[in-house]
N, C-alpha and C positions, 0 to 999 in steps of 0.2 A: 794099400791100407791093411793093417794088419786084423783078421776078426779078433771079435770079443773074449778072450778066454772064460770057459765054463769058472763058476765057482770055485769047484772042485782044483782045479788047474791055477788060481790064484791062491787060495789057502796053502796046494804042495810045494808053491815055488817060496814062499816064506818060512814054510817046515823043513827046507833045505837052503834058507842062505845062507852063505860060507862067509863069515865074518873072523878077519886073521886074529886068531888067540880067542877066539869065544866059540862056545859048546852050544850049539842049534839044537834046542827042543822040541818036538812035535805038538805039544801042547802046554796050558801052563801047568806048574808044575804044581805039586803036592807038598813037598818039602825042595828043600837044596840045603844039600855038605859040601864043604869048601870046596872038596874033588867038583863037583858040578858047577865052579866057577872061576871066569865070569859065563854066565848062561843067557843065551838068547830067544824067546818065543812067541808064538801069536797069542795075540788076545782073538774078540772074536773081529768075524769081516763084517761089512757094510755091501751092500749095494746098491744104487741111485739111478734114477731113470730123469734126467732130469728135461728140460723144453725140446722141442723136436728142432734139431741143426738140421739139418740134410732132409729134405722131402723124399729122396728113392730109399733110405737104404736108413735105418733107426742107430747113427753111431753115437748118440749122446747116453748110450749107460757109463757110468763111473763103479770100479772096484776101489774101496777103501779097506785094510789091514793097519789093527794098531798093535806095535811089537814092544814090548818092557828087553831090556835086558839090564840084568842084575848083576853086579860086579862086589861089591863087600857090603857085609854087614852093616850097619850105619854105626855103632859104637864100636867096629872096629880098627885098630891101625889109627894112624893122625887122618883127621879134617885134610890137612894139605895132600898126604901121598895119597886117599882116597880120591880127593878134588882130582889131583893131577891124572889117575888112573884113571876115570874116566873119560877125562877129554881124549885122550887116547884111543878109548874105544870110540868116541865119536868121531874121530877122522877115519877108524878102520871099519865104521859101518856105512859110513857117507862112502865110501870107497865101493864097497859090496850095494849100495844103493842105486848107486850112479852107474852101476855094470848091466840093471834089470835090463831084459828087452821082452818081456813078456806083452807090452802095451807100446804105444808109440809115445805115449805120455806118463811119467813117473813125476808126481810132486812128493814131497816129504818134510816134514820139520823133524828135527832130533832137539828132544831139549831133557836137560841134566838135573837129576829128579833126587830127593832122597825123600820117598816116602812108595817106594815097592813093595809091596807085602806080600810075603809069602810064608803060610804057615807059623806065623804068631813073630814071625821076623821081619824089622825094615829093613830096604838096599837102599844102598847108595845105586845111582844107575840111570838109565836113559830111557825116556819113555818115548815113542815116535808112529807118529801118522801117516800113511803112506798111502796115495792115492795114484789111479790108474784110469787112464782114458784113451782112446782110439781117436779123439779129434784133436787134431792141430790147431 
């Protein structure tokens, strides 16, 4: 069984997923120009401690990480090539998702958002829940 990863250790493994064609931010951002997209980053974490599984040994905490990534402008480009461009990105992050092994357990939804804001700007983009557990 693999231990709990610290916080800290869950927060950096999301500050560096490698998602193919999108730019991994450390945190959210400030502004974004085009150059910084499509951009990937964490919102904040969760932690949960939830009923006692296991009487020797406490493995029912959960790490939860919620990630935006931003791909175009929402008034930019057509409705459709935007639409299309992100599903795109959602097979190339379900890819990078499916790869974690920081926990023995990875749940996630990815769902296709056009309401991101950043800096007085909407995305078009993916907004996604990613949760982590040590119990099978």
């Amino acid at each position: 069984m693999a231990t709990m990863p610290t916080n800290t250790a869950w927060v950096a493994v999301f500050q560096t997923l490698s998602v193919n064609g999108v730019k991994t931010l450390r945190t959210p951002p400030l502004s974004l120009g085009t150059a910084d997209l499509p951009a990937l980053w964490p919102e904040l974490p969760e932690v949960a401690l939830g009923r006692l599984l296991v009487s020797c040994v406490n493995e029912n905490k959960t790490r939860r990480m919620f990630l935006h990534l931003a791909v175009e402008p929402l008034g930019q480009n057509t409705q459709k090539g935007n639409y299309d461009k992100v599903v795109g990105y959602m097979d190339a992050l379900e890819t990078a998702l499916g790869a974690l092994t920081i926990m023995n357990r990875i749940e996630y939804s990815i769902a296709m958002v056009a309401d991101i804001l950043v800096a007085k700007t909407t995305y078009w983009g993916l907004r996604v829940d990613v949760t982590g557990q040590n119990v099978f």
